[in-house]
C-alpha positions in Angstrom: 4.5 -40.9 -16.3 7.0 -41.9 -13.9 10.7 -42.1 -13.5 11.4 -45.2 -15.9 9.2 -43.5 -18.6 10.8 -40.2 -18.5 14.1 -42.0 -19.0 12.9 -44.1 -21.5 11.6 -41.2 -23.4 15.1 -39.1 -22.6 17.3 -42.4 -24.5 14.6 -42.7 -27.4 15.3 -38.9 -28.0 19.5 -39.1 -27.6 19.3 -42.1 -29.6 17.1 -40.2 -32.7 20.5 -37.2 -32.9 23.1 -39.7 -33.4 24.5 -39.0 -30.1 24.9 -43.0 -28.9 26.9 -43.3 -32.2 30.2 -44.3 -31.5 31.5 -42.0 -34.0 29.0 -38.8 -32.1 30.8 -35.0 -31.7 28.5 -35.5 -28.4 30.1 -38.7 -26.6 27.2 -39.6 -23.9 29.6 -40.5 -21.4 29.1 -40.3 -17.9 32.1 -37.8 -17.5 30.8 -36.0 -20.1 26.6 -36.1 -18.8 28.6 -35.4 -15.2 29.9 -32.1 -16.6 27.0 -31.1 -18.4 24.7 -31.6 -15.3 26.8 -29.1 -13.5 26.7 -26.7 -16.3 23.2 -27.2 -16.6 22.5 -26.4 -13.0 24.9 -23.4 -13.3 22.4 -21.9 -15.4 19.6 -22.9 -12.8 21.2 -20.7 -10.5 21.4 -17.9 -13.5 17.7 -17.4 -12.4 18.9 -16.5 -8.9 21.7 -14.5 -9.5 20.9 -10.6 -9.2 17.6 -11.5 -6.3 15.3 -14.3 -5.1 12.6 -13.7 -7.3 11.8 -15.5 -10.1 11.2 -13.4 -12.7 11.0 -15.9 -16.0 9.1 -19.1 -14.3 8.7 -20.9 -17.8 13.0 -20.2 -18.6 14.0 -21.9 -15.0 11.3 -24.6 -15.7 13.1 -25.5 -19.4 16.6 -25.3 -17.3 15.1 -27.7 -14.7 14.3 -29.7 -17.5 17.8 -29.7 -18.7 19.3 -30.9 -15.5 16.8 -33.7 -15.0 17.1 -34.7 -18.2 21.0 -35.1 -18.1 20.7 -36.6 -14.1 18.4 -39.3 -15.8 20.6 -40.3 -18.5 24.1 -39.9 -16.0 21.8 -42.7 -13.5 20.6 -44.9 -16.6 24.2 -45.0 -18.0 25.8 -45.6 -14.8 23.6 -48.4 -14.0 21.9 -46.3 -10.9 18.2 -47.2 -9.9 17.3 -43.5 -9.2 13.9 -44.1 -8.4 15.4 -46.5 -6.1 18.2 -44.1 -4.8 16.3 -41.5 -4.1 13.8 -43.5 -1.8 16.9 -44.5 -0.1 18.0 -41.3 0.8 14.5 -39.8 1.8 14.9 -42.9 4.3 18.3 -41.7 5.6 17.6 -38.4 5.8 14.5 -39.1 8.1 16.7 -40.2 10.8 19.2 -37.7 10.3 19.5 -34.6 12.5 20.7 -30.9 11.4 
């Protein structure tokens, strides 16, 4: 499965809640998938927060989950390629120096 399938699978699931519905107490918007992305990966660093040990590996997998789930939608809606972004970047970042 790759990046257009997971995405594909993420809309088909929004879709069946209602939450497209112009009328939906969950407006997909991107200001709205921005925000809960960051929430999201607020609760990724949950996992984190008293050591560096991860101590619930299947409870930070579901919140990984969550934020990819929302970045996929927030890209989709916005129009972004990701797949396409993030080959970009890799590309940058090769002839970057830290």
């Amino acid at each position: 499965m790759d990046i257009k399938d997971l995405t594909q699978r993420m809309h088909e699931f929004v879709a069946s809640k209602g939450w497209y519905a112009d009328d939906s107490p969950r407006p997909q918007t991107p200001r709205n998938l921005a925000i809960s992305l960051s929430l999201e990966a607020a609760e990724v660093l949950e996992h984190f927060q008293w050591d560096g040990e991860v101590e619930v590996p299947h409870a930070l997998a579901e919140e990984l989950a969550d934020v990819t789930l929302y970045l996929l939608q927030l890209a989709s809606l916005a129009d972004i390629d990701l797949e396409r972004a993030i080959l970009k970047k890799l590309k940058e970042n090769h002839g970057r120096k830290w």
